[in-house]
C-alpha positions in Angstrom: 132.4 99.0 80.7 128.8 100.0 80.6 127.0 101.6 77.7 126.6 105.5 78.1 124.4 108.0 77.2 126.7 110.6 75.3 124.3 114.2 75.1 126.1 116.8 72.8 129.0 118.6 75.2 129.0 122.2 75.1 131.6 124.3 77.7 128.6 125.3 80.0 127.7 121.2 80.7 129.3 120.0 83.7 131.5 117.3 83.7 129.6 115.3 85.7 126.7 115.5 83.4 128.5 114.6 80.0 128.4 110.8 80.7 126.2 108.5 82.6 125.8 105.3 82.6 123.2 103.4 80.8 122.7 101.4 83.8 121.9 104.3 85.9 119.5 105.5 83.4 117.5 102.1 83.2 116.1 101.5 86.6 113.7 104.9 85.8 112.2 103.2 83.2 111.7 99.9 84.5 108.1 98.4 84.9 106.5 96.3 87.8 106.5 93.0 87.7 102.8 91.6 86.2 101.3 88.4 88.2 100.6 85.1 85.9 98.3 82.9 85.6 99.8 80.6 88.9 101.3 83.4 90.7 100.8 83.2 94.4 101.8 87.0 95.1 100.7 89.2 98.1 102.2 92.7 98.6 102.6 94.1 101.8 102.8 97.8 102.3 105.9 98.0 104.5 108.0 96.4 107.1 105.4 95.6 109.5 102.8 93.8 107.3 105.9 92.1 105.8 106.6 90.7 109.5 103.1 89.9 110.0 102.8 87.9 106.8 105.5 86.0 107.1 104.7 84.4 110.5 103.1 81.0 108.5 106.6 80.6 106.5 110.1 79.0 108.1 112.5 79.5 105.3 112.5 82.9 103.6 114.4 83.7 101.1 114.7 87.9 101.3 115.7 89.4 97.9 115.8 92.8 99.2 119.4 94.1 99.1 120.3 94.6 103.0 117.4 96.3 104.3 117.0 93.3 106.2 120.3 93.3 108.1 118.8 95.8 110.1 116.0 93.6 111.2 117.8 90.2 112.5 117.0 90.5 116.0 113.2 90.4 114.4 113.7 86.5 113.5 111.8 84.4 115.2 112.8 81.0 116.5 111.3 78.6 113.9 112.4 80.9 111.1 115.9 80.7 109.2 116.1 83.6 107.3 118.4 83.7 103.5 119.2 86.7 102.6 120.8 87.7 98.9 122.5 91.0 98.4 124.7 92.1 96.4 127.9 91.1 98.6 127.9 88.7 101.3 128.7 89.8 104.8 127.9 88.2 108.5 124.4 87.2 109.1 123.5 85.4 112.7 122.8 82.1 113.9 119.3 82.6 112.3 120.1 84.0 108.9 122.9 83.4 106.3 123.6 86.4 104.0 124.5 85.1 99.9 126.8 87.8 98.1 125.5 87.5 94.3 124.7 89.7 91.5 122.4 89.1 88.9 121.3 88.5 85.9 120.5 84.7 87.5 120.2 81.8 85.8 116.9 79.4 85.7 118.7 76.5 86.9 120.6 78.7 89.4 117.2 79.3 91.1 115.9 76.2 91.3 119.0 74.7 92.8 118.9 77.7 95.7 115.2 77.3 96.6 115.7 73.5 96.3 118.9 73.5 98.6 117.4 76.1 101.2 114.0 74.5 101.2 112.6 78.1 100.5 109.1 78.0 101.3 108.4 82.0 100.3 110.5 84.6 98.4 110.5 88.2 99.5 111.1 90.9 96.8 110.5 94.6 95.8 108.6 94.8 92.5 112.0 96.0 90.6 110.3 94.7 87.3 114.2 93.8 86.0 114.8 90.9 83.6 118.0 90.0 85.4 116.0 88.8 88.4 113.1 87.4 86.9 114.3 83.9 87.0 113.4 83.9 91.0 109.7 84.1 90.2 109.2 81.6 87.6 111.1 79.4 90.0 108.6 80.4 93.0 105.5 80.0 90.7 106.7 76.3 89.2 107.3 75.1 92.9 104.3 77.1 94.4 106.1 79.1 96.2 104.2 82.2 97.7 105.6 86.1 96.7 105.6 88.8 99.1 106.3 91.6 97.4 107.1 94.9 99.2 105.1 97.7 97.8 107.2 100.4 95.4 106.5 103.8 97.3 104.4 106.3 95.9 106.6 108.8 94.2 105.6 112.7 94.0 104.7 114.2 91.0 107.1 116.1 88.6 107.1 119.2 87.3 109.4 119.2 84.7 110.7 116.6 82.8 113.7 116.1 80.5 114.0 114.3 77.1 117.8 114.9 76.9 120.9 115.3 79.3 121.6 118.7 77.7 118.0 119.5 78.8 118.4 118.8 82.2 121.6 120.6 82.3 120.7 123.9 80.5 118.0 123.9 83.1 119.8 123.5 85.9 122.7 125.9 85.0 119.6 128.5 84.8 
């Protein structure tokens, strides 16, 4: 079972706001990825440029949940697309779609882009530890990174230190 976040419980909190999940919580907080020194990265602003940059490459290796389901009629014919999500479920004749859940293991890498001849990985800038492994792996085999921008968020204007903060001010 996860850690939790217990705030103080009054009767005015609403159930659904006296626990949640410390892996809910985490993903706010975490930070880009930094480039080091032998880092071949290249973001690309959406869909599109992502397309466009990956016409020089045959054997992606898409780390992007199943966003890119919805693209496999986009494949072209020299490519063979690997996709990694979370659970595995039908690809084409053109891409093969991994089921796995991190945190991955070193080795683990290295055996996948070894085995699929990856020749560039495509990821969002999650900045997790879990998946970190991927791009040491791509930078010791030169691999190229395209990295799909994070969006721009809007500003706030409030913000909450404490669950019993955010629910006093949404129950006023």
């Amino acid at each position: 079972m996860p850690p939790t976040l217990t705030p103080r419980r009054s009767a005015a909190t609403p159930p659904v706001l006296r626990v949640l999940p410390a892996s809910r919580a985490g993903p706010c907080d975490a930070r880009p990825w930094q480039a080091q020194a032998g880092d071949d990265w290249r973001e690309v602003e959406d869909w599109a440029a992502l397309i466009e940059a990956l016409k020089p490459f045959r054997r992606p290796l898409f780390t992007l949940g199943r966003e890119p389901l919805q693209h496999l009629d986009e494949i072209p014919p020299e490519q063979f697309w690997t996709l990694r999500a979370l659970e595995a479920c039908p690809g084409n004749e053109r891409c093969e779609v991994i089921g796995a859940r991190g945190p991955f293991h070193i080795e683990d890498e290295r055996a996948l882009f070894r085995r699929r001849r990856i020749d560039v990985l495509i990821s969002k800038n999650s900045g997790s530890v879990a998946t970190e492994p991927k791009l040491e792996v791509a930078r010791e085999l030169n691999v190229p990174v395209l990295i799909l921008k994070r969006p721009v968020l809007p500003e706030v204007d409030r913000q909450f230190g404490s669950l019993t903060d955010l629910a006093t001010a949404l129950l006023h």
